[in-house]
C-alpha positions as CSV (number, residue, x, y, z in Angstrom):
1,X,92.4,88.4,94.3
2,X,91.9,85.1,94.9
3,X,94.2,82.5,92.6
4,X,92.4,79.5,93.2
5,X,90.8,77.9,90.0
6,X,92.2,80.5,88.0
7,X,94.8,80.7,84.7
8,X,97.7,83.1,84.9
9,X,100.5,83.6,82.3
10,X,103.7,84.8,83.9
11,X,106.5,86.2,81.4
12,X,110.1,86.2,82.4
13,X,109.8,82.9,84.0
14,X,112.8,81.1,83.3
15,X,114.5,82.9,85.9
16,X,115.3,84.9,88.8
17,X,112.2,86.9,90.0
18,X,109.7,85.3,87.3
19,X,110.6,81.7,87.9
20,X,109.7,82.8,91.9
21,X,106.5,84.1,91.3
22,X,105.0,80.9,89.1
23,X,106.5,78.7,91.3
24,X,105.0,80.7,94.3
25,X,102.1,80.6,92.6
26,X,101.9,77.0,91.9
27,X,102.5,76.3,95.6
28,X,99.5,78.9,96.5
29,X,97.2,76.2,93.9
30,X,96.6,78.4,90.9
31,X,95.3,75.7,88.4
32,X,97.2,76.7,85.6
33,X,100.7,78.1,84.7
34,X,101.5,79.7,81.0
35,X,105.0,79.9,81.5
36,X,106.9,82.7,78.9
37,X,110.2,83.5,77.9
38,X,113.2,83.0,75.3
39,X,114.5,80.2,76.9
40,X,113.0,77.0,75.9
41,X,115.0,74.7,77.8
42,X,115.4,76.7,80.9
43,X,111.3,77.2,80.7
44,X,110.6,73.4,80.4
45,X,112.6,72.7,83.6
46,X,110.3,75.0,85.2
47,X,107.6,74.0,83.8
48,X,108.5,70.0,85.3
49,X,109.0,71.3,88.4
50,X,105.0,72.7,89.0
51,X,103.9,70.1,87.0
52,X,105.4,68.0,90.2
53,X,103.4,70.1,92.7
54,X,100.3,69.1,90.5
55,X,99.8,71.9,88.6
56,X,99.1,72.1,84.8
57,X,101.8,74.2,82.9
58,X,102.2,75.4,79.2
59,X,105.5,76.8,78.1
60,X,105.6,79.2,75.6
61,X,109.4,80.2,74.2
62,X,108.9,83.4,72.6
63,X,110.8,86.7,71.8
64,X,107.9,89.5,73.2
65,X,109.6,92.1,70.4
66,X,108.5,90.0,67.8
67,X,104.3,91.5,67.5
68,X,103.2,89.2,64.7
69,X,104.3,85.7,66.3
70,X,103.3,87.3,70.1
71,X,99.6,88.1,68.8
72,X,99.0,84.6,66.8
73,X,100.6,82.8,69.6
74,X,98.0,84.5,72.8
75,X,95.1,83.8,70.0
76,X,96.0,80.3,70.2
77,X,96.5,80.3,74.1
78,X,93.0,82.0,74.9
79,X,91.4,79.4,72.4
80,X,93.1,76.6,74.3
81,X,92.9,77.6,77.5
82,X,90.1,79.6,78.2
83,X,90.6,82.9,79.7
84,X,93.6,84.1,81.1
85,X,92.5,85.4,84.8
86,X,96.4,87.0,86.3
87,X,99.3,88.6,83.5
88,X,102.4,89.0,85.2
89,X,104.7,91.1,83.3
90,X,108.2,90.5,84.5
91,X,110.5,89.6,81.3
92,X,113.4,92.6,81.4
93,X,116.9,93.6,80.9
94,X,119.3,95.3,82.6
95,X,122.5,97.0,81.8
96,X,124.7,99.0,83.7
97,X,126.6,101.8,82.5
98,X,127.5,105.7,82.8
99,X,125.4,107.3,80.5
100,X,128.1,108.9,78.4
101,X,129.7,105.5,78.1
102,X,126.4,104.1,77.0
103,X,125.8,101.4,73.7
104,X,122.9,102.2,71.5
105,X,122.7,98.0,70.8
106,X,121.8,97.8,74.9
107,X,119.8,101.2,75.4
108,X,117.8,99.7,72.3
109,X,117.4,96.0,73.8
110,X,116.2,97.5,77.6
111,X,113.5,99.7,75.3
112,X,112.1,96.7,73.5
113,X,112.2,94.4,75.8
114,X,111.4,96.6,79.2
115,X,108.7,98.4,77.3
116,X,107.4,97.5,73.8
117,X,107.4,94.3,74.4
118,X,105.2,94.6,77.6
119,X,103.5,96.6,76.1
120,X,102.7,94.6,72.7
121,X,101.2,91.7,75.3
122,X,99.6,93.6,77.9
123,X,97.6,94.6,75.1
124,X,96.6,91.6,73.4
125,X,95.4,90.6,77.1
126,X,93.9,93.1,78.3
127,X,91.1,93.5,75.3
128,X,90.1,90.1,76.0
129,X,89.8,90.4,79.9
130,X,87.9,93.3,78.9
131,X,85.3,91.5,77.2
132,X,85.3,89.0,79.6
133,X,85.0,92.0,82.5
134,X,87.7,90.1,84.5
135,X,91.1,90.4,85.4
136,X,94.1,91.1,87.0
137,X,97.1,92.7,85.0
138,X,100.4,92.9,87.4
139,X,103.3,95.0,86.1
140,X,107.1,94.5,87.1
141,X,108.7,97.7,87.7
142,X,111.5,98.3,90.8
143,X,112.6,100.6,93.1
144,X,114.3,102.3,90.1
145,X,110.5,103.4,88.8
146,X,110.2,105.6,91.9
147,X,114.0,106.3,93.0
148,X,116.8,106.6,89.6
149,X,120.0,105.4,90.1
150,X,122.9,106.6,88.6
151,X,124.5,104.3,86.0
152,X,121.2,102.6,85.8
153,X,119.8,105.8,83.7
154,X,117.9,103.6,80.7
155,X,116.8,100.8,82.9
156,X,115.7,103.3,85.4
157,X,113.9,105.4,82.5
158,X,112.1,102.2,81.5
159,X,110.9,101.3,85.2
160,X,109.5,104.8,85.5
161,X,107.7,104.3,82.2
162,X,106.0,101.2,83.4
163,X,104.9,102.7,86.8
164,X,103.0,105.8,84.6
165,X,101.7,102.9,82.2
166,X,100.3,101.2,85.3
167,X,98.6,103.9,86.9
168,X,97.0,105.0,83.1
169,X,95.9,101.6,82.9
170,X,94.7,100.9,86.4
171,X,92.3,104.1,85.9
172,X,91.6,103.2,82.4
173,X,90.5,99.4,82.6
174,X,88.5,99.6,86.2
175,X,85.2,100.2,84.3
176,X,85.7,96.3,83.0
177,X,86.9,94.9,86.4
178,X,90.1,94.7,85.6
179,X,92.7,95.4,88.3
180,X,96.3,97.1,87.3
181,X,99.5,96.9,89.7
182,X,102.5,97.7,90.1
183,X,105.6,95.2,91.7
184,X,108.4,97.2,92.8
185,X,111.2,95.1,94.1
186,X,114.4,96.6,95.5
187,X,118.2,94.7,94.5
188,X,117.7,91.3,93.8
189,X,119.6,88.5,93.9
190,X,119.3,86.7,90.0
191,X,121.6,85.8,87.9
192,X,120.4,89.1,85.8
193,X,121.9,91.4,88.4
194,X,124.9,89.5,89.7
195,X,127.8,90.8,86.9
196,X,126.1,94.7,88.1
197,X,128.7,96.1,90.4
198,X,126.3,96.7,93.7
199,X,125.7,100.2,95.5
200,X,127.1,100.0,98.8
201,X,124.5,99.4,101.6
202,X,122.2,97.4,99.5
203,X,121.2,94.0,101.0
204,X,120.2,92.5,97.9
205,X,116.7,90.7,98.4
206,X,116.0,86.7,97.2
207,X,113.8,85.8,94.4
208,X,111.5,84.2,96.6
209,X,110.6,87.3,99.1
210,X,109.4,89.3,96.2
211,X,107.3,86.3,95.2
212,X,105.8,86.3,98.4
213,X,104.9,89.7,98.7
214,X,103.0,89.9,95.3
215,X,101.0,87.2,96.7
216,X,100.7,89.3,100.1
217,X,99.8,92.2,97.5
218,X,97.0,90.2,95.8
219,X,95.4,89.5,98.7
220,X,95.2,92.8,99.8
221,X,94.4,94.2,96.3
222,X,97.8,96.7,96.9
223,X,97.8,98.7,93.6
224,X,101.5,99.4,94.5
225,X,103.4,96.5,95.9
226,X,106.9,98.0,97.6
227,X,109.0,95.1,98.6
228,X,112.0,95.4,101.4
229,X,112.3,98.1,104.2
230,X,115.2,99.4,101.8
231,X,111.8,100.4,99.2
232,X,110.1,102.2,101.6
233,X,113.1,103.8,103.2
234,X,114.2,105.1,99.9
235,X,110.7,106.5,99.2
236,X,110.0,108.2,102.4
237,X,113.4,109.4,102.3
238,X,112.8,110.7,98.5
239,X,109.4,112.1,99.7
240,X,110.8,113.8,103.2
241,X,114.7,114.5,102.4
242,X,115.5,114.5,98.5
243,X,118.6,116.3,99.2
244,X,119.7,113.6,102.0
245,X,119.2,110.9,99.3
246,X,121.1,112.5,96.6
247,X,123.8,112.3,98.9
248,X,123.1,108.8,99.7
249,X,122.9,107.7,96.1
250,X,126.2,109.9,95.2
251,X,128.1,108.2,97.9
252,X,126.7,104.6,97.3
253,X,127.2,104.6,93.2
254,X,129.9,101.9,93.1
255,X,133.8,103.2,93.2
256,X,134.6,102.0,89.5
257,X,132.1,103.4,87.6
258,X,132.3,106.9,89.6
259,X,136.3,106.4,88.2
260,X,134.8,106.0,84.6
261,X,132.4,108.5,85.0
262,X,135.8,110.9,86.3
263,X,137.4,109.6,83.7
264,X,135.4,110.5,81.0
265,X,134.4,113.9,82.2
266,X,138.3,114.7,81.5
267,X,138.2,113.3,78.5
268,X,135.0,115.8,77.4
269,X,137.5,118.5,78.7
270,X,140.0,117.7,76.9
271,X,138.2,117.9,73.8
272,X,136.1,121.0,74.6
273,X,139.8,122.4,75.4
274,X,141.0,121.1,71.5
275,X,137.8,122.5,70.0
276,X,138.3,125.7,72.0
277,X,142.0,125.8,70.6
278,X,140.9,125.0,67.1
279,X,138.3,127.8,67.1
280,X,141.0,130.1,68.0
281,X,143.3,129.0,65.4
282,X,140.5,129.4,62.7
283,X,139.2,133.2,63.7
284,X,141.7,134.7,62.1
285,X,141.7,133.1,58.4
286,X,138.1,133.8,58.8
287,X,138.1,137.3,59.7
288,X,140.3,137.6,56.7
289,X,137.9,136.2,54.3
290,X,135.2,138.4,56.1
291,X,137.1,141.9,55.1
């Protein structure tokens, strides 16, 4: 694909990996950047810094969840600004947990957020690049869409749902020109990720690399765009030797949440012990009702 001239909205791009690509993309001379996310403050800072490179930027503070306000809001974009040429989905969540220690509040917050709210965008755009017979739609999954980690079960459930939504789509929207990929990044190092306690051997990766190599990935019209050795090792080593990285991923899961995890599987023994014991205790008295 080639950016010049053309319009592309990037969401997530307050921060961490979305603030890379639109600035990546500024620098690359994209003629204009619809900047999205919650943060209005945070976006607007952004949003000065292209403008310093030359580049025209809108910011649009928004909550993706919310359908109603996401749908008027792209009408009004499209009507201002003419098509929209790249989507970069990239807005997500991430919470780390063993499962059985989960909170329904967070589990419902990576759904809406990772998914729905993707979703809910992808396709308000996608029906107008249809009728335009142009475009390029770029999804944001990780590593975690083709490898799960442990403690990462939700936010690895909802990067494995975007990588099956991507390769629907890409199938799906080819008769109208429109291109669908996939950016997987491995670890990286945003302010999302750094209160996650790390797997050991990870080398997280910087914003900027996996910026870089979605532009590599346009270029090269990649409808899967691994980023790091680390991504490609895991996959080959998924693909070749799944046992060898179970083994990998069992020894890497970080040392305090394998405690929890310990932890909490004695406290499900303990109770199925009590329930066993109180079953006991109640056969009697109801054998005696039986006769």
């Amino acid at each position: 694909m080639n950016i010049q001239g053309k319009v592309a909205l990037v969401t997530g791009a307050s921060r961490g990996i979305g603030r890379a690509i639109a600035i990546e993309l500024a620098q690359q001379g994209i003629h204009r950047l619809i900047l999205v996310a919650r943060d209005r403050q945070k976006l607007t800072e952004v949003a000065q810094e292209i403008a310093a490179m030359g580049v025209q930027a809108t910011t649009l503070a928004i909550d993706l969840t919310q359908v109603r306000e996401v749908n008027i809001a792209i009408a009004q974009l499209w009507r201002s600004y003419g098509p929209i040429h790249l989507l970069v989905n990239c807005a997500g969540v991430a919470y780390q947990s063993s499962f059985l220690r989960s909170k329904l509040p967070q589990v419902q917050e990576e759904l809406s957020v990772n998914l729905l709210g993707m979703y809910t965008l992808t396709s308000l755009i996608a029906k107008r690049m249809a009728s335009q017979r142009q475009g390029t739609i770029v999804n944001v999954s990780s590593l975690m869409g083709k490898v799960a980690a442990p403690t990462m079960a939700t936010y690895s459930a909802t990067k494995f749902a975007i990588l099956g939504f991507t390769q629907a789509l890409r199938r799906e929207l080819a008769e109208y020109n429109i291109q669908v990929k996939a950016l997987l990044p491995s670890l990286t190092d945003t302010d999302m990720v750094r209160d996650l306690k790390l797997f050991r051997w990870v080398i997280p990766m910087t914003p900027q690399q996996v910026a870089k190599a979605l532009i590599a990935g346009l270029e090269k019209d990649s409808s899967e765009i691994l980023v790091g050795w680390q991504s490609h090792l895991a996959v080959w080593c998924q693909r070749l030797a799944p046992w060898l990285l179970e083994l990998v991923l069992q020894v890497a899961t970080p040392p305090v949440i394998r405690q929890q995890s310990d932890a909490t599987l004695m406290w499900t023994k303990t109770q199925r012990f009590a329930d066993s014991l109180f079953s006991r205790n109640k056969r009697p008295f109801a054998f005696a009702r039986k006769t």
